[in-house]
C-alpha positions in Angstrom: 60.0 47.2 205.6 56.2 47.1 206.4 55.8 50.6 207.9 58.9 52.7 206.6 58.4 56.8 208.4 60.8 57.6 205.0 60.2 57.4 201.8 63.4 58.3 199.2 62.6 58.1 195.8 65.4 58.1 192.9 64.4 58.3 189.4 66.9 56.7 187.1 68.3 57.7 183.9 71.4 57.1 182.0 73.9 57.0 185.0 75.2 53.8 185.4 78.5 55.3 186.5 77.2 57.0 189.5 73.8 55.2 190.6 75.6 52.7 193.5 77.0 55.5 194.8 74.2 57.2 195.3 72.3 54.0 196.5 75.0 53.2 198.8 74.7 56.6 200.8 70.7 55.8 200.9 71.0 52.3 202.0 73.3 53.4 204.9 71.3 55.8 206.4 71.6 56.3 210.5 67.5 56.2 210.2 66.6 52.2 209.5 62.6 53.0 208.8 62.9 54.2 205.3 62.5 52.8 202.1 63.8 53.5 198.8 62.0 54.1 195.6 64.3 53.7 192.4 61.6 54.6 189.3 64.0 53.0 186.2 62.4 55.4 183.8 63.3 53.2 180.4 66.9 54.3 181.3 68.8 52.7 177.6 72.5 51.9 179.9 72.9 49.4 182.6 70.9 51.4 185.4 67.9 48.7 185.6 70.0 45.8 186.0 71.7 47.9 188.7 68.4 48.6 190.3 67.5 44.9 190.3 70.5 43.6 192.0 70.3 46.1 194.6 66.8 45.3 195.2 67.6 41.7 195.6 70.3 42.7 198.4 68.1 44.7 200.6 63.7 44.6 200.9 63.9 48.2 201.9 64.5 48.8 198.0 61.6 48.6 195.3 62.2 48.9 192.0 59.6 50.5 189.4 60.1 49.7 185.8 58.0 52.6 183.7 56.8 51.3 180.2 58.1 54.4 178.8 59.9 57.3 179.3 58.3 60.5 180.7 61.0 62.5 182.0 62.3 63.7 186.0 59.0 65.3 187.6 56.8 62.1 186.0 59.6 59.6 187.2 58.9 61.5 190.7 55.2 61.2 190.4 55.7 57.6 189.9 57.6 57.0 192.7 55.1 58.9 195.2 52.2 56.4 193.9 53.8 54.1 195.5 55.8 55.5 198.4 54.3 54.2 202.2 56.3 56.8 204.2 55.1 59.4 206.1 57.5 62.0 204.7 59.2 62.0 201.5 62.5 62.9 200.1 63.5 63.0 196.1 67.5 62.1 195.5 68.8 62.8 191.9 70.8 59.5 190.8 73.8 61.1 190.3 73.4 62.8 194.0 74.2 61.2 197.1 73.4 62.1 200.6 74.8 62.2 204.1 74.3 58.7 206.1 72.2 61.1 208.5 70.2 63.1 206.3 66.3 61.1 207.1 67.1 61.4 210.6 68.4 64.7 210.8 65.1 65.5 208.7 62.6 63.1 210.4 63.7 64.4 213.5 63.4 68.1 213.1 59.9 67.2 211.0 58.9 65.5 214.2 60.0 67.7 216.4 58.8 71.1 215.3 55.6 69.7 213.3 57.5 70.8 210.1 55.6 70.0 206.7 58.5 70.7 204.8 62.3 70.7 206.3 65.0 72.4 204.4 69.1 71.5 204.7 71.9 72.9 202.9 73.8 71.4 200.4 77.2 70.6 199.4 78.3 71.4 195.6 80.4 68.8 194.0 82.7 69.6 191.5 85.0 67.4 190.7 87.2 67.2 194.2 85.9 70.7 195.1 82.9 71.0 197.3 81.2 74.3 198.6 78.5 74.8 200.8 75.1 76.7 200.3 72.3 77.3 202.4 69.0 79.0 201.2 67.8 82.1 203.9 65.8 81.1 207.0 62.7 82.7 205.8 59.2 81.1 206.6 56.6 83.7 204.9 54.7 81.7 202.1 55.0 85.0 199.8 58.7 85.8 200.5 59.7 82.1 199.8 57.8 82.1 196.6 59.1 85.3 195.4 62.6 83.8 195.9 61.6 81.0 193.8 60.1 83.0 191.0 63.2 85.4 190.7 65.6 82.8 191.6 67.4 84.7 194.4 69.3 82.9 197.6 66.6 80.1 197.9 67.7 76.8 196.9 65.0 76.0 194.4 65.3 72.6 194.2 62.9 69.7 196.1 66.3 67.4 196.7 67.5 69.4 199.4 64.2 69.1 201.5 61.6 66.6 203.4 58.0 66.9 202.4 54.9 65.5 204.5 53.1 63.1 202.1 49.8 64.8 202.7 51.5 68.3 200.7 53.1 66.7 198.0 49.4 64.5 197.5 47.8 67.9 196.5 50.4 69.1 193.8 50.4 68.7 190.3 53.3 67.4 189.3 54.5 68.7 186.2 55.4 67.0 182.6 58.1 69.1 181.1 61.9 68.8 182.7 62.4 73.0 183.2 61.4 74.7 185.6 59.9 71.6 187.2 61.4 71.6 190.6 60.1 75.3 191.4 56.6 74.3 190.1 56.6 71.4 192.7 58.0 73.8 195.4 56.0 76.7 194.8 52.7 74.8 195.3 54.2 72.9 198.2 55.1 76.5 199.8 51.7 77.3 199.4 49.9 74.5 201.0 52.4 73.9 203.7 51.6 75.3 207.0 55.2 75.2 209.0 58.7 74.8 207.1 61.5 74.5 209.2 65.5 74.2 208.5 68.4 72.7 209.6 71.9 74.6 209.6 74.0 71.2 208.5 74.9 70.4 204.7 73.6 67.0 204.1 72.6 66.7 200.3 75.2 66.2 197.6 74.8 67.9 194.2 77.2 66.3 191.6 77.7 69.4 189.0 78.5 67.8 185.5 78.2 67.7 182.5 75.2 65.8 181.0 73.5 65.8 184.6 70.4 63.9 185.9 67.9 66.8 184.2 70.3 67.4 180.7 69.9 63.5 180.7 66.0 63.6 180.1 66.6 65.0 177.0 66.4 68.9 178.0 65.6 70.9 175.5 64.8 74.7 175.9 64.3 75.1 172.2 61.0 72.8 172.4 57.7 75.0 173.2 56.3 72.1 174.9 59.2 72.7 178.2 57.2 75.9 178.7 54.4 74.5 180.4 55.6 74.7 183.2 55.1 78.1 183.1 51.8 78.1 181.7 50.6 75.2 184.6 52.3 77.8 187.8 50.7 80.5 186.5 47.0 78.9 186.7 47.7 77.7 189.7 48.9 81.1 191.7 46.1 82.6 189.6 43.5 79.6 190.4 44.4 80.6 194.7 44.6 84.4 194.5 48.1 85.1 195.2 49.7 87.0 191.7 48.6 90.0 193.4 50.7 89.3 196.6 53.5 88.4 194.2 54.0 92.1 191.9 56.1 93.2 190.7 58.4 90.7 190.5 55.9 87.9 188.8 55.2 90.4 186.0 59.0 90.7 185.7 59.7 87.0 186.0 56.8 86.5 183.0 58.4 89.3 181.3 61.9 87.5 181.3 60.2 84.6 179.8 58.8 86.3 176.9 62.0 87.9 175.9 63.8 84.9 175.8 61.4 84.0 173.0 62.2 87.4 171.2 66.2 87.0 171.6 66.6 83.9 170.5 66.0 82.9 166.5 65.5 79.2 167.7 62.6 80.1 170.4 60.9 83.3 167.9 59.9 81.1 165.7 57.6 79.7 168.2 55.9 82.5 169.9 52.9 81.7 169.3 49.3 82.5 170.9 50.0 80.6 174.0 53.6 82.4 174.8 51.5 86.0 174.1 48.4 85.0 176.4 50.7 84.1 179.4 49.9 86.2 181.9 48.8 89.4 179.8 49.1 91.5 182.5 52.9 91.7 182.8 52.4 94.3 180.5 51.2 96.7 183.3 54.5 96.7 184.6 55.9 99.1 181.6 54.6 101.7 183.1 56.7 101.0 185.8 60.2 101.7 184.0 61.5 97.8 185.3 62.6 96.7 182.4 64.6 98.9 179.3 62.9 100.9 176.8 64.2 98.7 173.7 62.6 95.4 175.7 59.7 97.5 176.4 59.2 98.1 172.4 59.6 94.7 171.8 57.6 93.7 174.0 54.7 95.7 173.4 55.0 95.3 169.7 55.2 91.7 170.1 52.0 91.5 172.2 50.1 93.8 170.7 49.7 92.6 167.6 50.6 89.7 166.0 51.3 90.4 162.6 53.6 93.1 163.5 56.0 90.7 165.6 57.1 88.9 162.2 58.5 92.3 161.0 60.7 93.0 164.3 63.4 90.3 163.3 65.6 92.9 161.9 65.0 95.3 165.0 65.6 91.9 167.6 68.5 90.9 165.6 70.2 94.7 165.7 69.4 95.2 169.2 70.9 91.7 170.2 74.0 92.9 168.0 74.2 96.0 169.8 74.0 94.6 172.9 77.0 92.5 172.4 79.1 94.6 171.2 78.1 97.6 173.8 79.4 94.1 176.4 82.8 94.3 174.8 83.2 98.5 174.6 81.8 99.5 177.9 83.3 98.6 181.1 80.5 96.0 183.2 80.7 98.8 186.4 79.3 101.6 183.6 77.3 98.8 182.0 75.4 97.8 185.7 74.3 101.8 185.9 73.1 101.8 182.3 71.2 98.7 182.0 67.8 97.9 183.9 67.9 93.7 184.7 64.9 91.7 185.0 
C-alpha cells in the first residue's frame, strides 16, 4: 500500500491464542487504504512467527520487531514512527474490530473535519457481549474531567480515530497504568473537533491475563506512577488545573491514599508521591474527602518523619473500615461515607 489514509497499529504480547483473530477482522476491513502496524514487542510465545506469516500474506501488513521489551504505550509509540496514514487507530491484540470500523471512522473524520472520532464498544465476555457508549460531550474541560474521575467516558484510545498531526504532539508515556488516559487527555487538549458515531464497532475481550496484565502490570512498582507525575506537568505546563478543581485535587488525593492503605505501596511514599501536586491539600478545607483520610493525609504530607509512625493509625482505620462494611447496611454506609 504506497499511500494507506489508515493507519492500525497492534502491539503484540504473549497472545498467540487470539492474535489471528484480531488480524483477521483488520485485514477484512470494508476500507482497503489502510495499513497495519503489528509492533512484536519481544513477545516470549509464538506471536512473532504469527506476525511474519501474516505479513508475508498481505503488503498492507508491516511487522516491527523491538530489540527489547518496553511495555503497551512504548509498543504504540513504535508503531506511530512508522505509521504513513493520515489517521490512526490503536487495536489491543486480544481485541478485534468490526470489518467497518476505518470506514465508519475515516468517513465521519472526513466528513465533519473531526480530529479525533469516538465509537462505542462491545464487551466481550466469554459468549456475553454488552454495549457501552461514552456521552456525546465535546468541551475539552468536561471530557478531561471525565477522564480524570473516570466517569461515563470510555477512557481508552482503542475505541477512537486520531489525526496523526495530534497524536505527533503527545508524549507517550513509559509505565502501563494509567497510560491510555495520559494519551487521551493530551489528545483532548490539542484537538480542535471530536466527533462520535452512535454504532458499537470495537471489541474488548475481558479476561484474565489481558493485553495490559500481560506487560507485566504491576501496581506495587513506584515507577507505574509516572504517569501521574508526567499528566500532571503537562496540564500544569498549559494552564488548565485550575479549569479542572475540584475534582483534580480529589483525583490526586485518591492517589495518595492508595499509597497510605496499602502496606505494599507505604513503603514507598516517598518525596516524589508527597510533591505531586501539593496543592490537593487545599481541598480539605472543602470537607470532600472524610476526616480520618484528611488526618492521614495531612500528617503524611506534612511531615515526613511523622508518616512512619501512622502505620498503627492506617492499619486500625483500614480494620475499621472493614468491618463497619460487614455491620452496617451499604444504603446507611453511602450517607455516612464521603467518596473520592
Amino acid at each position: 500500500m504506497k499511500n494507506p489514509k489508515v493507519s492500525i497499529i497492534v502491539p503484540v504480547f504473549n497472545v498467540e491464542l487470539f492474535l489471528p483473530a484480531c488480524i483477521e477482522s483488520i485485514i477484512s476491513q470494508t476500507m482497503d487504504a489502510i495499513e497495519c502496524i503489528l509492533v512484536n514487542d519481544c513477545s516470549p510465545d509464538n506471536c512473532p512467527q504469527i506476525c511474519i506469516e501474516y505479513a508475508q500474506k498481505d503488503n498492507r501488513i508491516k511487522v516491527i520487531h523491538k530489540e527489547q521489551n518496553e511495555g503497551l504505550p512504548q509498543a504504540r509509540k513504535s508503531g506511530l514512527e512508522t505509521a504513513r496514514g493520515e489517521y490512526i487507530m490503536f487495536v489491543d491484540s486480544d481485541d478485534w474490530i468490526e470489518p467497518d470500523m476505518a470506514e465508519k471512522m475515516f468517513s465521519k473524520a472526513k466528513k465533519d473535519n473531526c480530529d479525533i472520532v469516538v465509537s462505542g464498544v462491545y464487551m466481550n465476555t466469554g459468549n456475553i457481549q454488552k454495549e457501552y457508549y461514552s456521552p456525546e460531550i465535546i468541551d475539552k474541560i468536561t471530557i478531561i474531567k471525565e477522564l480524570i474521575m473516570r466517569v461515563n467516558y470510555l477512557g481508552s484510545v482503542c475505541n477512537k480515530m486520531f489525526k496523526r498531526v495530534i497524536l505527533d504532539k503527545v508524549q507517550f508515556p513509559k509505565c502501563n497504568f494509567f497510560e491510555d488516559r495520559t494519551i487521551l487527555i493530551q489528545s483532548i487538549y490539542y484537538m480542535e473537533k471530536i466527533g462520535y458515531l452512535d454504532n458499537c464497532l470495537y471489541h474488548y475481550r475481558l479476561r484474565k491475563g489481558g493485553i495490559t496484565k500481560s506487560y507485566q502490570y504491576n501496581l506495587k512498582k513506584l515507577h507505574e506512577y509516572n504517569n501521574y507525575l508526567l499528566i500532571t506537568d503537562f496540564l500544569n505546563r498549559v494552564g488548565l488545573i485550575p479549569y479542572l478543581e475540584p475534582e483534580y485535587s480529589l483525583f490526586i488525593n485518591s492517589i495518595k491514599l492508595s499509597f497510605l492503605e496499602n502496606s505494599n505501596l507505604r513503603r514507598s511514599f516517598n518525596k516524589v508521591i508527597v510533591n505531586l501536586y501539593p496543592e490537593s491539600t487545599n481541598i480539605f478545607s472543602k470537607k470532600k474527602i472524610s476526616l480520618m483520610d484528611n488526618y492521614l493525609l495531612s500528617l503524611a504530607l506534612s511531615n515526613r518523619l511523622l508518616f512512619y509512625t501512622t502505620s498503627f493509625i492506617v492499619k486500625t482505620y483500614i480494620s475499621i473500615k472493614r468491618v463497619l462494611k460487614l455491620i452496617i447496611p451499604k444504603s446507611i454506609r453511602k450517607t455516612m461515607k464521603r467518596k473520592i
